[in-house]
TORKOL-508485 format. One record per residue (C-alpha): x, y, z. Coordinates in steps of 0.001 Angstrom, whole numbers, padded with zeros to 6 digits, always signed. Example, Ala and Ser with C-alpha at 12.3 -4.5 7.8 and 13.67 -1.06 7.14 Angstrom:
% TORKOL-508485
+012300-004500+007800 +013670-001060+007140 
% end
This chain:
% TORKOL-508485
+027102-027675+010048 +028024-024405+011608 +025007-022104+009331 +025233-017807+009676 +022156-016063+008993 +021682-012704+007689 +018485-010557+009987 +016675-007759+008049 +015279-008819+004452 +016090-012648+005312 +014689-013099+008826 +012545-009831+008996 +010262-009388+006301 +009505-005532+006141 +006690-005655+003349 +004331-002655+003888 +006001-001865+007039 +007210+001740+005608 +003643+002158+004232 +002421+001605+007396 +005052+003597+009739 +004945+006467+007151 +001283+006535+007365 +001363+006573+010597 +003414+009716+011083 +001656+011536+008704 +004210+011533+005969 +002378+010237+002625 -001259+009686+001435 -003333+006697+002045 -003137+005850-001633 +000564+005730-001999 +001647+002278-002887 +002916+000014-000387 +006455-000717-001268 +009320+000481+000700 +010759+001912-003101 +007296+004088-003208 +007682+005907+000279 +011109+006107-000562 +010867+007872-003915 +008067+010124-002873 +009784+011405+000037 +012952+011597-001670 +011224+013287-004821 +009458+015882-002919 +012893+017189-000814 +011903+015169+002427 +015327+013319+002333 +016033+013520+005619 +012347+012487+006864 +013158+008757+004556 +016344+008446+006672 +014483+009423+010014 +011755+006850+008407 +014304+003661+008662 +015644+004769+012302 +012048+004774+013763 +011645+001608+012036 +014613-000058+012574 +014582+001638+016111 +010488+001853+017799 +008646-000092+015423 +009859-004102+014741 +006307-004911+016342 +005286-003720+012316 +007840-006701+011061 +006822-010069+010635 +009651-013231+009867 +009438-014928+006317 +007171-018015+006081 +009596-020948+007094 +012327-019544+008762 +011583-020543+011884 +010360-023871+010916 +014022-023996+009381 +015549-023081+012490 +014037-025361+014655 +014231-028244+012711 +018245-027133+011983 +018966-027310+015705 +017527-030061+016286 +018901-032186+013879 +022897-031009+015526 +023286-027524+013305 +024665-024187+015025 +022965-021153+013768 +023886-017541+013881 +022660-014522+013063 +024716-012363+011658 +024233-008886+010624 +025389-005295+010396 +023597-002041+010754 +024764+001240+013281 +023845+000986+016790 +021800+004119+016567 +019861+005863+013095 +022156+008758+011938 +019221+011531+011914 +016296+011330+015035 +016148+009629+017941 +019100+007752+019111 +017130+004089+019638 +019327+001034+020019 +018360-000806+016693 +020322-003194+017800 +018576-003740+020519 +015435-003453+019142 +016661-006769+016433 +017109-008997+019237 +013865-007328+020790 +012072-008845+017672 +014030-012498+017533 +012320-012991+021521 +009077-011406+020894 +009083-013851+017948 +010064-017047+019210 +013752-017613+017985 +014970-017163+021388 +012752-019978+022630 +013986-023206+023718 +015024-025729+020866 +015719-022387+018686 +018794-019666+018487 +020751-019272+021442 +020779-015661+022597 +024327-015465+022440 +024685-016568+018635 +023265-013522+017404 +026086-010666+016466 +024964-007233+014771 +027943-005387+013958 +028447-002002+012518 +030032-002475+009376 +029963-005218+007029 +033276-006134+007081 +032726-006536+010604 +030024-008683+009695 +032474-011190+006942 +034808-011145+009764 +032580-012561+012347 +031062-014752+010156 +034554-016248+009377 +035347-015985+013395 +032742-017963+013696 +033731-020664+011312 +030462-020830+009283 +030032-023884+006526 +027201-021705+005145 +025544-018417+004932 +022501-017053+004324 +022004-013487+002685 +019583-011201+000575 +022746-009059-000796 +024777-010471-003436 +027312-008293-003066 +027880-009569+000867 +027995-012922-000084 +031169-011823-002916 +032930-009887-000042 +035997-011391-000149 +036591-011804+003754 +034200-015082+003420 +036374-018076+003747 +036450-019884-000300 +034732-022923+001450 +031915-021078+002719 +028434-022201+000672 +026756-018877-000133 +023090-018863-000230 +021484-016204-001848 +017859-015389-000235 +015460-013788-002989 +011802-013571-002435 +011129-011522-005299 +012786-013773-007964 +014109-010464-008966 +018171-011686-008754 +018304-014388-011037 +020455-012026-013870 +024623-012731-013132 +024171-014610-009912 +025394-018163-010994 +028116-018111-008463 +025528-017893-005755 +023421-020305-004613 +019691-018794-005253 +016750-019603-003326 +013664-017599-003561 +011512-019084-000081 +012790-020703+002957 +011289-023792+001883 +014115-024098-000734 +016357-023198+001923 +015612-026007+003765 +016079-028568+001214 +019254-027248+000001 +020857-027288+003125 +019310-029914+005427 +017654-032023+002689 +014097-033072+002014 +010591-031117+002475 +010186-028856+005196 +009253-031159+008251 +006033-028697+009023 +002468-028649+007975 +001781-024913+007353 -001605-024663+008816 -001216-021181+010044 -003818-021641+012837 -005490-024875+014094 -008974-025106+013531 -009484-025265+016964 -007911-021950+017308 -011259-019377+018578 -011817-016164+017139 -010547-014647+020083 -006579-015351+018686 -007596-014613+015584 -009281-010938+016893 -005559-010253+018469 -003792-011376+014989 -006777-008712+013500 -005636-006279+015756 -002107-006340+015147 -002652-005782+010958 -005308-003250+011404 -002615-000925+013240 -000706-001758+010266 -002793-000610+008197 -004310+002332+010162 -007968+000959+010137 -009318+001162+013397 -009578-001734+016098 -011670-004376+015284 -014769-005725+017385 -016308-008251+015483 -015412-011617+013406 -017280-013791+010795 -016207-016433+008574 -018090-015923+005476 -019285-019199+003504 -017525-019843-000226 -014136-020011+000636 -012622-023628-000318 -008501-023507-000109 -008663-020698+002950 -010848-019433+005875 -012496-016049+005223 -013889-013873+007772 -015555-010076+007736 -013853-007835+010058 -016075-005319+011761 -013812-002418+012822 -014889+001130+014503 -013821+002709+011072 -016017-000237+008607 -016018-003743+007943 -012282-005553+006747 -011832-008649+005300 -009330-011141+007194 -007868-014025+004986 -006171-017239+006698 -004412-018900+003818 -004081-022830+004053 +000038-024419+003175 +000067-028050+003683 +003715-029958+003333 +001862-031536+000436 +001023-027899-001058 +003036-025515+000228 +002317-022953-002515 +002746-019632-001135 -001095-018328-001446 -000862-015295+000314 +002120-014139-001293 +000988-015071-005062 -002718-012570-004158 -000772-010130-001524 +001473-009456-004784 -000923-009453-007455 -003265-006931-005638 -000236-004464-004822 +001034-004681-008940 -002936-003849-009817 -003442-001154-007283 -000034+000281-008378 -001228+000561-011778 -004824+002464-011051 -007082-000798-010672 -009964-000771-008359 -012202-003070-009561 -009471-005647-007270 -010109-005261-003173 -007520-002851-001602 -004549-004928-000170 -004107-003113+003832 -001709-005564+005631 -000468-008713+005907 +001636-011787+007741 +003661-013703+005810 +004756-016072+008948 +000888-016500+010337 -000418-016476+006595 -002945-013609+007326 -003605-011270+005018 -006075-007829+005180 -007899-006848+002851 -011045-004131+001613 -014234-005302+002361 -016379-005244-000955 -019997-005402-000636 -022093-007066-003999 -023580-010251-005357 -022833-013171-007192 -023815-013314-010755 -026156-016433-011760 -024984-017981-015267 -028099-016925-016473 -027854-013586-015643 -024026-012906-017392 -024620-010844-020461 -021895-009474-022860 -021450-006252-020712 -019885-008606-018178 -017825-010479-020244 -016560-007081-021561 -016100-006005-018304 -013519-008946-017484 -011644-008314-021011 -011418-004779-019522 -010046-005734-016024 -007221-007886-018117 -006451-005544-020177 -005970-002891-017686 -003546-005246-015795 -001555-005638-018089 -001003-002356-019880 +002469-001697-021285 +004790-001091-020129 +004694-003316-017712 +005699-002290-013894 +008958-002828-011726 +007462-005150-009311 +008451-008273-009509 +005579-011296-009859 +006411-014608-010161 +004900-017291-012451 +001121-018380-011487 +000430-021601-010371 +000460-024141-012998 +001892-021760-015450 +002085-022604-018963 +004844-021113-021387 +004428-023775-024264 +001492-025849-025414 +003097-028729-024171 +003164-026877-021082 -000936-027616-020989 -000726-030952-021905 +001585-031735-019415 -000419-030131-016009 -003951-031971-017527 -001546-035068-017412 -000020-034500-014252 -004081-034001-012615 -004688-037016-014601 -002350-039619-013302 -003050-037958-009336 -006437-039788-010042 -005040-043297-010128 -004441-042721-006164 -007524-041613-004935 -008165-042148-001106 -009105-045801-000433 -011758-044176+002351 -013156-041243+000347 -016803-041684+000186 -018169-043030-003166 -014534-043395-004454 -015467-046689-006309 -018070-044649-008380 -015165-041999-008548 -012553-044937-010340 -014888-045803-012865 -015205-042448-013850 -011746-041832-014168 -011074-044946-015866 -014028-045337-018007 -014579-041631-019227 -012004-039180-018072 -009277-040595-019475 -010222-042000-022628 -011624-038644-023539 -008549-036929-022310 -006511-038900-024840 -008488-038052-027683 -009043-034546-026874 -004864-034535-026594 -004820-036087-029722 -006757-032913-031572 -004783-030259-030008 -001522-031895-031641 -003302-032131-034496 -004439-028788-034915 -000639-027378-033675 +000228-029434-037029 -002763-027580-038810 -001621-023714-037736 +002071-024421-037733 +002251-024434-033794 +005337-026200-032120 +003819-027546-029095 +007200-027563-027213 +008398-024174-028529 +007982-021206-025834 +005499-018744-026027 +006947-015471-027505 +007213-012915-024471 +004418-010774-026147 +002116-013280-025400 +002330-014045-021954 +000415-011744-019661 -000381-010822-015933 -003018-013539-015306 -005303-013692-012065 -005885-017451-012673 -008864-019147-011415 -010048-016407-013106 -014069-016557-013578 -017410-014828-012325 -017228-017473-009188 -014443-015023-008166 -016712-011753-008548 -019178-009787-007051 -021846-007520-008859 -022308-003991-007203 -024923-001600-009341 -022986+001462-008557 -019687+000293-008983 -020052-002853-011045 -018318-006002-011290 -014945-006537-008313 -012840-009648-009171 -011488-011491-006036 -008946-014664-005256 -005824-014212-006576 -003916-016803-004750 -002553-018789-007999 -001719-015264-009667 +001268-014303-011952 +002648-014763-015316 +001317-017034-017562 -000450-017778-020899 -003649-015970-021916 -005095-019410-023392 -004921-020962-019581 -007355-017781-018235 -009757-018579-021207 -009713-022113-021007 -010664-021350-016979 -012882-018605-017413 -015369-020666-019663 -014171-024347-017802 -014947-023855-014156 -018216-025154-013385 -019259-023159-010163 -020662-020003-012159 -020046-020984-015838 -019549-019044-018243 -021574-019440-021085 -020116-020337-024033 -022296-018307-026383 -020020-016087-025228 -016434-017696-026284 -015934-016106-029564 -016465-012370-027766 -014093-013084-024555 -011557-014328-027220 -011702-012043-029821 -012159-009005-027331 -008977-009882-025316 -006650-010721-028259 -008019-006837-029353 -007189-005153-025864 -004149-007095-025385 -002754-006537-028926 -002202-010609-029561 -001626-012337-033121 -003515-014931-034733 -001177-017790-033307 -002615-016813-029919 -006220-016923-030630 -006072-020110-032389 -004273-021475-028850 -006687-020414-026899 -009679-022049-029198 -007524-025198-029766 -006619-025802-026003 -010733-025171-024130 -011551-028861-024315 -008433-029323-022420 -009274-027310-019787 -012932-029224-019561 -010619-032218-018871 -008626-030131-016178 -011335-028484-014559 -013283-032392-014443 -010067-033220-012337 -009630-030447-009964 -013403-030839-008931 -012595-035102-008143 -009535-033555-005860 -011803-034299-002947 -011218-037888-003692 -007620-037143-002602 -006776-036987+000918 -004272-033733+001369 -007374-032110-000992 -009553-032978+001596 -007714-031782+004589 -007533-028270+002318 -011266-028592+002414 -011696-029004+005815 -009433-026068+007026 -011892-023762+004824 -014701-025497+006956 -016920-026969+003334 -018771-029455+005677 -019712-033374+004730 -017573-034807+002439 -019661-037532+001252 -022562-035057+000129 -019251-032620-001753 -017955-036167-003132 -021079-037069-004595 -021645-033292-005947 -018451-033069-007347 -019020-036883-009447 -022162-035370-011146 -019855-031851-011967 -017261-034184-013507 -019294-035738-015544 -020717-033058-017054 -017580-031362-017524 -016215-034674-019513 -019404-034098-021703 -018709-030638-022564 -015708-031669-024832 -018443-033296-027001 -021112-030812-026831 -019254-027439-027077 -018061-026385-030412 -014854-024552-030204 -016575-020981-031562 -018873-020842-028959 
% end
């Protein structure tokens, strides 16, 4: 298959790169958000015009070292070539920026494909890649060039009527935001999509986005590179910090304060897109005023690196949580999700649930992952007869009440949530994911599973997850406080009180995942040592959990 490939917005990912270049030359505050549409407007708003337009050229022209690719393209093109496919890039932009210095941005694109790697052997040849001036240049060398599909972010190129009617149009959309009168395209929202559309099956990659042999020497360099991003100094020093069990976490010490540096985990068997789901989430709360969230500086999408605030505090004790926290949480939800809500696009958390049946589905779906636990996972025989014995006996009579009480309230367990109740949700939302500062209180971090979802899935979590439970004395107050702040009916608190055993169940398989094997290699990337002393922890946490669907009443 002869396959044509759009460059900026579908090769070159320019998230925060205006932020950062406009910072850089002085042209808008520190606290701007850091979406190309925010320099933009403010620029534009304030009669700077003309400085936006010089903005793109200095970009486009001096500064591609800023732009990273999209996670998977170049796993895409590799494997493509490989298995017999031509690829071309294909694009159109002028030679030089119409206002400020005359670069060669078309240089300067094929600057970026060597510098990262698509040049390389087994990759794009050199002389595949065409940048024209117009685009109806570009339609006509993409039909020149015979292609049997093309790749674009622009709708309106793939319509252009120069495309041969044979021609499969792919539509690339990272933001999910182009899903409204674009049947005739074929969407795609990551590269991993991509790749199964058009070359069929999983990506053939395991997205560890560095070895764990890599030193923190490489990683200094990657630090290096974000921190000019970001405008925070050069850094000097690098620690992993300890609690981090999907991703590796390290303090940054930089001549202008420490940083946090996040190295997300993907896994063929996981590739959720971590950094994206917590890099988005953090921009939508900052953009709305929230700072009890770290500050989101810079990130990688292709070496899954992200940059964040460092936030000093402690970790609350379950004895020590009084209602002042709890209110506290209620207010960081409620804050996210004031109306109306923001442009930005988020996509669905992880796991999201729109209908009851929704949650009764992903406890099943844990469930059944059980009956293949990892033949050579310590203690697994003790883990079996847990599962088989207790877990699942209890999970089908605790399924068996929530359909009952749906009967009870009227509920429709397969009906869809009305859009009023579905919120911005952190997920894995709990006081495991906080820190306690006197002077500036409580900061909420992880945000990796974060988007839309239902408000009964971040109760059931925040009072399920065993690390730093919640207690439930304080239930009723969480409950009753959010459904306040967040203006929801009666039908939604009775969800949320109907569905917490449930999440016992879920949260009593998502601490056995170490008895899986791809769990464990997601362990082992985030460095959580022996895993026969974290199997035999996490057996005892199961069982408790199981027990708490008998001992908890559903008021707290």
């Amino acid at each position: 298959m002869r396959i044509g490939i759009d460059f900026d917005n579908t090769i070159a990912n320019y998230d925060g790169v205006f932020y950062a270049a406009a910072l850089e030359l002085g042209l808008i505050p520190a606290d701007l958000g850091r979406d190309k549409n925010s320099v933009r407007d403010l620029l534009n708003g304030s009669g700077r015009k003309d400085e936006f337009t010089k903005l793109q050229g200095y970009i486009y022209g001096a500064r591609m070292d800023l732009v990273s690719p999209y996670p998977g393209v170049a796993a895409f093109v590799r494997d493509a070539v490989a298995a017999g496919h031509e690829l071309f890039v294909v694009s159109h932009k002028t030679r030089t920026p119409m206002m400020g210095p005359p670069y060669d941005m078309h240089a300067a694109a094929r600057g970026f494909l060597e510098a990262q790697g698509f040049f390389s052997p087994g990759m794009l040849s050199p002389e595949n890649a065409f940048f024209e001036l117009t685009k109806e240049e570009k339609v006509a060398r993409a039909a020149t060039l015979e292609v049997e599909a093309f790749i674009d972010d622009l709708p309106e190129i793939l319509r252009m009527s120069g495309f041969p009617s044979t021609v499969r149009r792919i539509l690339f959309d990272p933001y999910d935001a182009l899903a409204v009168k674009t049947d005739d395209l074929e969407r795609c929202t990551d590269w991993e999509t991509i790749y199964g559309t058009l070359l069929g099956g999983p990506m053939n990659a395991v997205f560890l986005p560095r070895s764990q042999s890599q030193d923190n020497t490489d990683l200094l360099a990657e630090a290096s590179r974000l921190c000019v991003k970001a405008g925070r100094g050069e850094p000097h020093g690098l620690k992993q910090l300890s609690g981090g069990k999907n991703n590796r976490v390290f303090r940054l010490d930089t001549d202008k304060g420490p940083l946090v540096l996040k190295s997300y985990f993907r896994h063929a068997d996981d590739p959720r897109d971590r950094l994206g789901a917590e890099w988005n989430f953090l921009t939508y709360a900052w953009g709305r005023g929230v700072r009890c969230v770290p500050e989101p500086l810079a990130c990688d999408r292709h070496a899954q690196l992200g940059l964040y605030d460092f936030v000093e505090g402690e970790k609350l004790s379950a004895n020590g949580i009084t209602e002042q926290h709890i209110e506290a949480a209620a207010d960081f939800i409620s804050t996210v999700n004031q109306r109306p809500y923001g442009p930005q696009s988020l996509n669905s958390g992880s796991e999201a649930c729109f209908s009851v049946a929704d949650h009764l589905d992903r406890v099943d779906q844990r469930v059944a992952r059980l009956t293949t636990l990892d033949p050579e996972a310590p203690h697994v025989g003790a883990a079996r007869t847990l599962v088989t014995e207790r877990l699942e006996p209890q999970w089908l009579r605790v399924k068996a009440s929530i359909l009952e009480s749906c009967t009870a309230v009227g509920v429709d367990p397969t009906a869809r949530l009305p859009e009023a109740d579905i919120i911005v949700s952190p997920s894995d939302f709990g006081f495991h994911n906080a820190l306690w500062q006197d002077a500036r209180g409580l900061t909420f971090l992880d945000f990796e599973y974060a988007g839309w979802d239902d408000p009964a899935k971040l109760a059931g979590d925040f009072f399920a997850c065993p690390e730093i439970p919640t207690p439930p004395e304080h239930f009723t107050l969480f409950v009753e406080t959010l459904c306040h702040r967040l203006n929801l009916g009666e039908v939604a608190q009775a969800r949320m009180v109907m569905l917490r055993d449930a999440y016992y169940i879920k949260w009593a398989c998502i601490v056995l995942n170490d008895f899986l094997s791809h769990h464990d290699a997601r362990r082992r990337f985030a460095n959580q040592g022996d895993r026969a002393a974290r199997c035999a922890a996490q057996l005892d946490k199961a069982d408790a959990l199981i027990a708490k669907t008998v001992s908890d009443t559903p008021g707290g």
